[in-house]
NUVO-38644 format. One record per residue (C-alpha): x, y, z; residue in three letters; residue number from 1. Coordinates in Angstrom, 3 decimals. Layout:
N
+----------+----------+----------+-----+-----+
:        u :        v :        w : res :   n :
+----------+----------+----------+-----+-----+
:        X :        Y :        Z : ALA : NUM :
...
+----------+----------+----------+-----+-----+
# end
This chain:
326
+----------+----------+----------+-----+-----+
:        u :        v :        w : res :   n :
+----------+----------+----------+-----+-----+
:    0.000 :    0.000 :    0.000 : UNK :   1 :
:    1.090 :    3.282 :   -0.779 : UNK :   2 :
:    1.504 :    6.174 :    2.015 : UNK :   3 :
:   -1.199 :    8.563 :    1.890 : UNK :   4 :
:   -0.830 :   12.391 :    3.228 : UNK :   5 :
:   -2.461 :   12.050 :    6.401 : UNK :   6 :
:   -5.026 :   15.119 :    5.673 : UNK :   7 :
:   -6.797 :   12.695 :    3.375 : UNK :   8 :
:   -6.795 :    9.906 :    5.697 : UNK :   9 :
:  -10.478 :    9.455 :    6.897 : UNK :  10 :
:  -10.134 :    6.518 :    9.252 : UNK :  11 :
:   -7.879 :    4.406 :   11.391 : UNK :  12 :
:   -8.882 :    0.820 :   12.238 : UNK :  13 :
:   -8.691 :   -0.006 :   16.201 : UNK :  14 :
:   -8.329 :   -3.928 :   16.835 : UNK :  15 :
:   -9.286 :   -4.153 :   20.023 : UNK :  16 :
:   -8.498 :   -6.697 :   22.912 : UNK :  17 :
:   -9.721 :   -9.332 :   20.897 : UNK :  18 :
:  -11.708 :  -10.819 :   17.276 : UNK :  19 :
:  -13.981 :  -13.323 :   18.721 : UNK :  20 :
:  -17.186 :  -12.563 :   18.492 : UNK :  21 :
:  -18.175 :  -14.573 :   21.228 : UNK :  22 :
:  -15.888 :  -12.468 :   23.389 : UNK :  23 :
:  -17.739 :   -9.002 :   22.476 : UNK :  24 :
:  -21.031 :   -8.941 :   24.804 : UNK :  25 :
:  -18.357 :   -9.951 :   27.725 : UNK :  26 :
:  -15.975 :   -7.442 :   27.040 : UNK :  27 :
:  -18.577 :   -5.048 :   27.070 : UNK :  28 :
:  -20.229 :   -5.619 :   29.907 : UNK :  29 :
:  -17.576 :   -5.635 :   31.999 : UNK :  30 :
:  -15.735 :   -2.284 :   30.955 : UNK :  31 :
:  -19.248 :   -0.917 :   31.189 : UNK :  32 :
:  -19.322 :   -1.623 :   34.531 : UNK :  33 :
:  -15.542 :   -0.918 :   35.626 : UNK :  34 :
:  -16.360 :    2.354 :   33.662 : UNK :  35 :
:  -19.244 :    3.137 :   35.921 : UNK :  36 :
:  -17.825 :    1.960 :   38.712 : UNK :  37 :
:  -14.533 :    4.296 :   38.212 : UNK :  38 :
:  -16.598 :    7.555 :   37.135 : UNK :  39 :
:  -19.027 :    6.653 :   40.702 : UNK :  40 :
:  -15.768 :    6.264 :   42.607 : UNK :  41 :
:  -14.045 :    9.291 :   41.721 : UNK :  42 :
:  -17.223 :   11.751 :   41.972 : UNK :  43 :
:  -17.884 :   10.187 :   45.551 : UNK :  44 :
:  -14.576 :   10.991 :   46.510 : UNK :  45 :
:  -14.759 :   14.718 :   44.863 : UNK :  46 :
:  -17.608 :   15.160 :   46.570 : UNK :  47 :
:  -16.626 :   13.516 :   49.952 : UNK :  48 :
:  -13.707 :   16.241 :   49.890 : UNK :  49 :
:  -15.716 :   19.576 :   48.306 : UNK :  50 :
:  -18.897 :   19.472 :   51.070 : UNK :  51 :
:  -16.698 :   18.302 :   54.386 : UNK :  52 :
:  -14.588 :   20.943 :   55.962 : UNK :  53 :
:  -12.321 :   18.634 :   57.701 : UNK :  54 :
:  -11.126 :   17.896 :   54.160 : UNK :  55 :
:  -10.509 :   21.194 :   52.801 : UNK :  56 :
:   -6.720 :   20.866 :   53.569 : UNK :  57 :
:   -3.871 :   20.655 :   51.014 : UNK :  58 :
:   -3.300 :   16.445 :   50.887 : UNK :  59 :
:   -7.313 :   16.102 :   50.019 : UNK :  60 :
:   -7.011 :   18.917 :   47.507 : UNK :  61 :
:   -4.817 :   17.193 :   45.488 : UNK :  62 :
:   -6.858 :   14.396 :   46.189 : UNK :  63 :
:   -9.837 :   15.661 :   44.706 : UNK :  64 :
:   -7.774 :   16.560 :   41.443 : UNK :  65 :
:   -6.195 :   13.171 :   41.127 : UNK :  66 :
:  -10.022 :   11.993 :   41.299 : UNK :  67 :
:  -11.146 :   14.370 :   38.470 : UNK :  68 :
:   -7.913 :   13.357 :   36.195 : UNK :  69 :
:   -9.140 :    9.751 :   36.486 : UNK :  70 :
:  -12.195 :   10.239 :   35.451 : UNK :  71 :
:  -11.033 :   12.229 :   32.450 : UNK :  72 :
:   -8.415 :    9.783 :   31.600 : UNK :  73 :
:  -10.951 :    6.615 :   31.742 : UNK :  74 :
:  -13.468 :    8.345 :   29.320 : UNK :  75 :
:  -11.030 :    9.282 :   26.772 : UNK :  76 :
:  -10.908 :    5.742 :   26.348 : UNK :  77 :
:  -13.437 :    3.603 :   27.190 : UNK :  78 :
:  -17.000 :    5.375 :   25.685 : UNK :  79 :
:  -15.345 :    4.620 :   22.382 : UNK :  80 :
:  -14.586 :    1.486 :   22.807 : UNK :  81 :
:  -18.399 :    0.540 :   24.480 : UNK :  82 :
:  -19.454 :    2.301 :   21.168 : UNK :  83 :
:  -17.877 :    0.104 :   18.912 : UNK :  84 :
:  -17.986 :   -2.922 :   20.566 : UNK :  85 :
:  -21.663 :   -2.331 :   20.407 : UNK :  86 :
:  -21.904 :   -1.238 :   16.722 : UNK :  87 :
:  -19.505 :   -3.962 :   15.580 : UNK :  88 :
:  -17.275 :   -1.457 :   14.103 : UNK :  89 :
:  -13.505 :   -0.926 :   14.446 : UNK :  90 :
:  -13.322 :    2.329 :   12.594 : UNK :  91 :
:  -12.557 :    6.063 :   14.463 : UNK :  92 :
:  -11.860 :    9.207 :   12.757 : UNK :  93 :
:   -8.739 :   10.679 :   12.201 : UNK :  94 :
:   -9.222 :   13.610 :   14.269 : UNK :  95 :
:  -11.072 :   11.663 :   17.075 : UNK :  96 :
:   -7.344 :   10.059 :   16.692 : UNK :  97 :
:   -5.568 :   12.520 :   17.443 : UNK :  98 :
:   -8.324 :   13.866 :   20.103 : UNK :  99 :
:   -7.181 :   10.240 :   22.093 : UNK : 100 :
:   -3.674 :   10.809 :   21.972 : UNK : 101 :
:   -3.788 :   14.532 :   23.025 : UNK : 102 :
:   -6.021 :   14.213 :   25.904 : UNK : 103 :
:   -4.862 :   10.830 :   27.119 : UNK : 104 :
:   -1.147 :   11.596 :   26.741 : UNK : 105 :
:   -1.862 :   15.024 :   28.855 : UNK : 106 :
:   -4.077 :   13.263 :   31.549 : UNK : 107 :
:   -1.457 :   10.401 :   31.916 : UNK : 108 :
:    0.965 :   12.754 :   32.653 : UNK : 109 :
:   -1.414 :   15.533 :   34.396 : UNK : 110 :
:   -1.994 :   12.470 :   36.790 : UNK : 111 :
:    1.970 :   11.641 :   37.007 : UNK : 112 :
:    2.684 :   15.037 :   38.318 : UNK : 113 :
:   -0.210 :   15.401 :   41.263 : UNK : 114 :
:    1.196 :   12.125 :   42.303 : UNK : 115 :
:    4.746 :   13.872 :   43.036 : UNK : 116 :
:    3.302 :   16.826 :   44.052 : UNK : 117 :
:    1.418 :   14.364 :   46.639 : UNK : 118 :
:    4.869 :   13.262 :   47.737 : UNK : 119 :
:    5.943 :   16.539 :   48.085 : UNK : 120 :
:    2.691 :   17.624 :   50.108 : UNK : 121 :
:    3.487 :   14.205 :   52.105 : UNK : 122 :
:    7.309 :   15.411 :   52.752 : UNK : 123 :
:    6.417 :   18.869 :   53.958 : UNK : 124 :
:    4.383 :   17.602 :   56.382 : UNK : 125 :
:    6.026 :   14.602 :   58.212 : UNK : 126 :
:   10.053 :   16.358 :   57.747 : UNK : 127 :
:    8.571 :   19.675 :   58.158 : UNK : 128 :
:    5.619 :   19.827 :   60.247 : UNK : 129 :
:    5.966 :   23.395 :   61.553 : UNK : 130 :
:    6.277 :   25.243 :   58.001 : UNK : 131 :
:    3.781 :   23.190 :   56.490 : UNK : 132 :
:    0.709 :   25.572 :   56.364 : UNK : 133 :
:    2.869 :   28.048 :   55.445 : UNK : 134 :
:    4.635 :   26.317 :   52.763 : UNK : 135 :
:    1.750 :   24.683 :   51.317 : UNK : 136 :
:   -0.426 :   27.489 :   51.113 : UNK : 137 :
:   -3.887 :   27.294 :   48.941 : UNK : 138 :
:   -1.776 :   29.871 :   46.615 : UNK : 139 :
:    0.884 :   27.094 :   45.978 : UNK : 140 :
:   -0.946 :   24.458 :   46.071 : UNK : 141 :
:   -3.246 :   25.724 :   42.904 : UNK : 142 :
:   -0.042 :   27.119 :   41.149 : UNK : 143 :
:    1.232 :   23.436 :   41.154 : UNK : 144 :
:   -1.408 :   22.056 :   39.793 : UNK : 145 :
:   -1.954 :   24.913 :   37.261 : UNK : 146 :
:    1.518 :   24.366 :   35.997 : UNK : 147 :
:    0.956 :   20.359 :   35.885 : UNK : 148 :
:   -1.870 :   21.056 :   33.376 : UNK : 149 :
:   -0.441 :   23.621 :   31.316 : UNK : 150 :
:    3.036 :   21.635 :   31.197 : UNK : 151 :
:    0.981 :   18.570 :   29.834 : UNK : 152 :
:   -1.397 :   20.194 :   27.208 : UNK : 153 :
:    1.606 :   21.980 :   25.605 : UNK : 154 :
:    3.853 :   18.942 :   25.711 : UNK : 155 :
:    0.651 :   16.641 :   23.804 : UNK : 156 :
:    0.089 :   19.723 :   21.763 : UNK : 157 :
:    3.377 :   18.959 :   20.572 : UNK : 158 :
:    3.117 :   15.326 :   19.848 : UNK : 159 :
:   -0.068 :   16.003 :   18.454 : UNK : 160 :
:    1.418 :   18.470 :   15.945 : UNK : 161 :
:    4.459 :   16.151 :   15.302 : UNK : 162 :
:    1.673 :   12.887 :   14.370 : UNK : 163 :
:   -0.146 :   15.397 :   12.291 : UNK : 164 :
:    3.251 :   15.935 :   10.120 : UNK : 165 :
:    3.529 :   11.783 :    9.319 : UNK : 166 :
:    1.925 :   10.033 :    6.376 : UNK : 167 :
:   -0.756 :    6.822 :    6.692 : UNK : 168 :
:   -1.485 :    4.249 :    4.605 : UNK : 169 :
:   -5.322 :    3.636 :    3.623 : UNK : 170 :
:   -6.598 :    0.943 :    5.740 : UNK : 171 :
:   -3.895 :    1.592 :    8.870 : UNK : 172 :
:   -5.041 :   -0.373 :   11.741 : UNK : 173 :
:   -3.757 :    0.436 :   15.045 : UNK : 174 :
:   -3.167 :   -2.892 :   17.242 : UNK : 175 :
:   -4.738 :   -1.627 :   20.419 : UNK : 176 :
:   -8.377 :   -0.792 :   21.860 : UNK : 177 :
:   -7.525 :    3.358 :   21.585 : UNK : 178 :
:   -5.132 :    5.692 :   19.798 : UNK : 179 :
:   -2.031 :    5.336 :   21.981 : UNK : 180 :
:    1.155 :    7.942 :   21.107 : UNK : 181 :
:    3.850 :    5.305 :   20.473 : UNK : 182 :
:    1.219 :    2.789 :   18.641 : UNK : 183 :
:    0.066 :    5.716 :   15.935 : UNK : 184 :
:    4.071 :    6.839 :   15.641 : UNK : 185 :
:    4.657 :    2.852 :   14.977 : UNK : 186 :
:    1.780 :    2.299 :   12.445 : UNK : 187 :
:    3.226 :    5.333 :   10.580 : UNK : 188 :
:    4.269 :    4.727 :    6.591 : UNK : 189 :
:    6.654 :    7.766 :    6.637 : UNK : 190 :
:    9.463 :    8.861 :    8.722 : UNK : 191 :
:    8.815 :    9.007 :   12.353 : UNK : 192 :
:   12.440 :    9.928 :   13.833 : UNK : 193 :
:   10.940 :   13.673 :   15.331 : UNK : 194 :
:    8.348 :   12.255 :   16.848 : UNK : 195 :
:   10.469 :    9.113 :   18.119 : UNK : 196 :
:   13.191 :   12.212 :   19.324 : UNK : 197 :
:   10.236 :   13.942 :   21.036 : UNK : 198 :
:    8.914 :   11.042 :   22.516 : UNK : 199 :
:   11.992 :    9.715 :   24.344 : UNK : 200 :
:   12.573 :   13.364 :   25.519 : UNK : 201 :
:    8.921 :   13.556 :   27.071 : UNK : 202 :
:    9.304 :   10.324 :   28.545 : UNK : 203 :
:   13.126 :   10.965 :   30.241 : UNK : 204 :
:   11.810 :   14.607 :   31.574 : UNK : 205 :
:    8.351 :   13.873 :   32.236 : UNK : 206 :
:    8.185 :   10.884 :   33.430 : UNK : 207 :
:   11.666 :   10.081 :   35.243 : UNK : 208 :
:   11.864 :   13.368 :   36.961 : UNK : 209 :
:    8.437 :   13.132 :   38.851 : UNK : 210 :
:    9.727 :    9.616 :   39.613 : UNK : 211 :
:   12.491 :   11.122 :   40.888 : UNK : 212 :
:   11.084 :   13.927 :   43.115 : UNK : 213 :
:    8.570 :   10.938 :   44.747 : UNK : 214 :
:   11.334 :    8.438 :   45.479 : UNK : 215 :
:   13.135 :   11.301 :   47.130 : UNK : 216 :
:   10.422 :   12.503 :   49.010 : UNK : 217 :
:    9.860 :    9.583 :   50.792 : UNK : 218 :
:   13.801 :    9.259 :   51.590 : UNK : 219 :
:   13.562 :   12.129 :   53.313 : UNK : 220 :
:   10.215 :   10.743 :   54.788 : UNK : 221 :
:   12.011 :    7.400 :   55.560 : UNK : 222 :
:   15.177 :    9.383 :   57.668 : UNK : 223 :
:   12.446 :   11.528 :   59.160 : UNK : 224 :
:   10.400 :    8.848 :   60.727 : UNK : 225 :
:   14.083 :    6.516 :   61.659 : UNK : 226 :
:   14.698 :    9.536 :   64.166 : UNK : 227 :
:   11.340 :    9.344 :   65.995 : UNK : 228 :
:   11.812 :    7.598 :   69.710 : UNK : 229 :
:    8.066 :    6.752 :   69.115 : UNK : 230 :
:    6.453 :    4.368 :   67.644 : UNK : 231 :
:    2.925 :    5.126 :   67.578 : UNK : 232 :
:    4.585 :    8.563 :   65.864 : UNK : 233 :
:    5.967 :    6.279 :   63.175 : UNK : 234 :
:    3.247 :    4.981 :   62.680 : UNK : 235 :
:    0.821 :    7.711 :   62.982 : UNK : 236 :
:    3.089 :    9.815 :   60.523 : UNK : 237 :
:    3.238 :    6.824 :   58.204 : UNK : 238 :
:   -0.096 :    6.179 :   57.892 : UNK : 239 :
:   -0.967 :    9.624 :   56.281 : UNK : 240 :
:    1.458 :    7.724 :   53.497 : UNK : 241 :
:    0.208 :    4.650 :   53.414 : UNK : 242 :
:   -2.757 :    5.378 :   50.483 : UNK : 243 :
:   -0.370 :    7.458 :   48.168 : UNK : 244 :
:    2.424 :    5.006 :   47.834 : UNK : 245 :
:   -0.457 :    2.061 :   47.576 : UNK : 246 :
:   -1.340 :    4.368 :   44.326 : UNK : 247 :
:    2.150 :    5.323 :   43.356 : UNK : 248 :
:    3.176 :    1.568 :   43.434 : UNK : 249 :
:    0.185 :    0.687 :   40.943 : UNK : 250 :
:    0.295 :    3.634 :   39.134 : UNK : 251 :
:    4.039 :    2.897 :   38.320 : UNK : 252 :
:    3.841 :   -0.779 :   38.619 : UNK : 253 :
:    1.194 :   -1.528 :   35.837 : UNK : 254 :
:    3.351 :    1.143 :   33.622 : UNK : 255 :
:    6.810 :   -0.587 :   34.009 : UNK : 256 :
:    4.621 :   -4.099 :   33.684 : UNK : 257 :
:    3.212 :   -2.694 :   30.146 : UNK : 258 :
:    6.826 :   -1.483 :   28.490 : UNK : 259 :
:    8.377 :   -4.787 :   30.027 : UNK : 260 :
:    5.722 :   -7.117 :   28.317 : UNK : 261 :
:    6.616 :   -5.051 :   24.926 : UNK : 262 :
:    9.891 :   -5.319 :   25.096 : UNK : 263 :
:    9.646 :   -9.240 :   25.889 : UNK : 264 :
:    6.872 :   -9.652 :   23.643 : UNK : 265 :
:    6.112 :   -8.611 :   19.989 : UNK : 266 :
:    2.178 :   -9.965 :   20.594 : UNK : 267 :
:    0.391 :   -6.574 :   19.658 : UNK : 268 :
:   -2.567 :   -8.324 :   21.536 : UNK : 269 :
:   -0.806 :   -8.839 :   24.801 : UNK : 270 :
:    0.634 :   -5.466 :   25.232 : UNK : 271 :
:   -3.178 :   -4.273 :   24.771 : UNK : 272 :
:   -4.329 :   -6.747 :   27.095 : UNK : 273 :
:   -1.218 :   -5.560 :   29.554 : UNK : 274 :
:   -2.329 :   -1.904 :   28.653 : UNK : 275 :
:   -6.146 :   -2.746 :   30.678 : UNK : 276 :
:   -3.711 :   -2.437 :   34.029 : UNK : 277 :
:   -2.809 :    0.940 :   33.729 : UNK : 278 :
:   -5.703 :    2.908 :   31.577 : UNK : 279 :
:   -8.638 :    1.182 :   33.389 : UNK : 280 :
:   -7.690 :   -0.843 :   36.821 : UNK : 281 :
:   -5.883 :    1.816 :   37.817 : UNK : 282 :
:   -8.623 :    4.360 :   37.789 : UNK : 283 :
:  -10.749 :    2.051 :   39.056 : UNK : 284 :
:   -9.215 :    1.537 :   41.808 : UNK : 285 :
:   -8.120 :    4.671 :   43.565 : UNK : 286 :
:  -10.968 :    5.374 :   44.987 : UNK : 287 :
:  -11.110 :    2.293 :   46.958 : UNK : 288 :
:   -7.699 :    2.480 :   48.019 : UNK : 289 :
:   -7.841 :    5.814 :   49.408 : UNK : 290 :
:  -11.917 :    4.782 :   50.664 : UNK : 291 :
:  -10.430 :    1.650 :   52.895 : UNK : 292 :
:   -6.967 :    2.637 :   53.454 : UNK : 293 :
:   -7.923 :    6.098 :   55.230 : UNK : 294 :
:  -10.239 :    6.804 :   58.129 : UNK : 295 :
:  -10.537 :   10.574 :   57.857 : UNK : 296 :
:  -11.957 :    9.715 :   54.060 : UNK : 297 :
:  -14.265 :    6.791 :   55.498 : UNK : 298 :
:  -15.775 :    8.892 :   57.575 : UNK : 299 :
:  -16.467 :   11.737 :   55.316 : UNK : 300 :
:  -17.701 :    8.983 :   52.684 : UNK : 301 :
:  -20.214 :    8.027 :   55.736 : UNK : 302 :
:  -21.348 :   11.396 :   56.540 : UNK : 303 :
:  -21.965 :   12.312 :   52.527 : UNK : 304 :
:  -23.848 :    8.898 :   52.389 : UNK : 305 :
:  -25.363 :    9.779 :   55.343 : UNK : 306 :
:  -26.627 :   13.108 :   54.161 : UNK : 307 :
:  -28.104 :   11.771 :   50.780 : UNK : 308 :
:  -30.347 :    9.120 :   52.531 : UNK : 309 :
:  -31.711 :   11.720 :   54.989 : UNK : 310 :
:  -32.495 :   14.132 :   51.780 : UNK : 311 :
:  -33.672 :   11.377 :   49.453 : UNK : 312 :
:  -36.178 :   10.548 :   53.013 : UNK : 313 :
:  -37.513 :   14.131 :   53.458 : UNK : 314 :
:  -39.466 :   14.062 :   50.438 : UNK : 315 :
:  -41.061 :   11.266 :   51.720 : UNK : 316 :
:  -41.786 :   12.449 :   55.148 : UNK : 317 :
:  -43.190 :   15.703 :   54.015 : UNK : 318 :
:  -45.739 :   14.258 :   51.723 : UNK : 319 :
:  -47.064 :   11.719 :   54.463 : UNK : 320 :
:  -47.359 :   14.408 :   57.202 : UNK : 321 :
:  -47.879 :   17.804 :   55.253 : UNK : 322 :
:  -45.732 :   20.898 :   54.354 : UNK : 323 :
:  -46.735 :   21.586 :   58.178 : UNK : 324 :
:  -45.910 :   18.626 :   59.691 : UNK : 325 :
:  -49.851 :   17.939 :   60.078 : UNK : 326 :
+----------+----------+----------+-----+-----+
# end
């Protein structure tokens, strides 16, 4: 097949997690409901975190952003995959392409940087417990996570802009179930060393770095609680920790697990399959960790919960006894 100039390129071909027929109605079901049960998650938390006061603090602030990338990340995703797993189709656009790659790419790495800045938030307050409300003031606090976002949607604006410049064939299909950065630059028919260039460069500074500032966060958290005579303060202090690095760990973990299996493998099928971990469990199951992992959330979780059933009851009550009570 001969290379076509990408502006006349109508379609790309997604492939999916799998062929079988038989397998469709399954697949769908269940990232329907791991879909669901992410977006319900995350807004539970949000919400926890927005209408309890004991929350408004720094650590639950980021919190509540983390939340709101997930659920952003998960739908750039998933709704087009329901869709064509329902229509039997395997076609999407070429801008709805490159609409994948530029919002996943920036939400991937909008949620890499609120984990370090979590670390960070984590540091300041176990190593430096006196300057931490004046260090993390609400000023900071939304600067970093202003600068996360605009540091992202530049940096996919870029690789966006750098896809736009390659040449398709007619027909390409793309070996995963969404348009993922390094799959489009690999399905390419014309030379993709830029965007290769770019790619590695993103990955070293954008992804290394905040793995950098996180694993020396808590070695400063590490020598911080070695000094402590007690241990309840250990593990007091340590606790606050516990539900971040649970989420750092997976949040890294399934990544490394991915670009391990494709370096092993050449399956296109099992690095999609590998790829579930990170775009889909992972979202799926923040919530929960920081839900069971963290009283101060379980209880606002109970008190929101708590608050909905006496609201959905009042209704009720007032149209058995009258706007009066009669």
């Amino acid at each position: 097949m001969e290379p076509e100039n990408q502006t006349k390129i109508s379609e790309f071909l997604l492939l999916g997690l799998s062929e079988d027929p038989e397998l469709q109605p399954l697949l769908l079901g269940l990232f329907l409901t791991t879909y669901l049960v992410t977006v319900l998650g995350n807004l539970l938390i949000i919400l926890a975190i927005s209408t309890d006061p004991y929350l408004h603090t720094p650590m639950y602030f980021f919190l509540s952003n983390l939340s709101f990338v997930d659920i952003c990340f998960i739908t750039t995703t998933i709704p087009k995959m329901l869709v064509n797993s329902q229509t039997q189709s395997k076609g999407i656009t070429y801008r709805g392409c490159l609409t994948q790659v530029y919002f996943f790419t920036a939400f991937v790495g909008v949620d890499n940087f609120i984990l370090t800045v979590m670390a960070y938030d984590r540091y300041v307050a176990i190593c430096h417990p006196l300057h931490y409300t004046v260090t993390m003031n609400p000023k900071l606090c939304g600067l970093l996570v202003l600068m996360s976002w605009l540091i992202m949607l530049w940096a996919s604006l870029i690789h966006v802009l750098l896809i736009m410049r390659l040449k398709f064939c007619i027909g390409t299909q793309i070996p995963h179930f969404f348009c993922e950065l390094a799959q489009m630059i690999k399905v390419a028919c014309s030379d993709a060393l830029f965007s290769n260039i770019f790619l590695y460069i993103a990955t070293a500074l954008l992804g290394v770095f905040p793995l950098s500032g996180i694993l020396f966060s808590y070695t400063q958290i590490v020598s911080s609680l070695m000094k402590m005579s007690s241990v309840e303060g250990k593990y007091k202090a340590f606790s606050t920790c516990g539900s971040h690095l649970s989420v750092v760990s997976l949040f890294y973990g399934t990544g490394l697990g991915v670009y391990l299996i494709s370096a092993v493998t050449h399956s296109s099928q099992r690095n999609s399959i590998a790829s579930v971990m990170y775009t889909v469990v992972t979202p799926m199951l923040n919530p929960f960790i920081y839900s069971l992992r963290n009283k101060d959330m379980k209880g606002a979780l109970g008190r929101l919960l708590s608050k909905a059933n006496c609201c959905s009851r009042w209704p009720l009550v007032s149209g058995i006894n009258g706007p009066f009570g009669l």
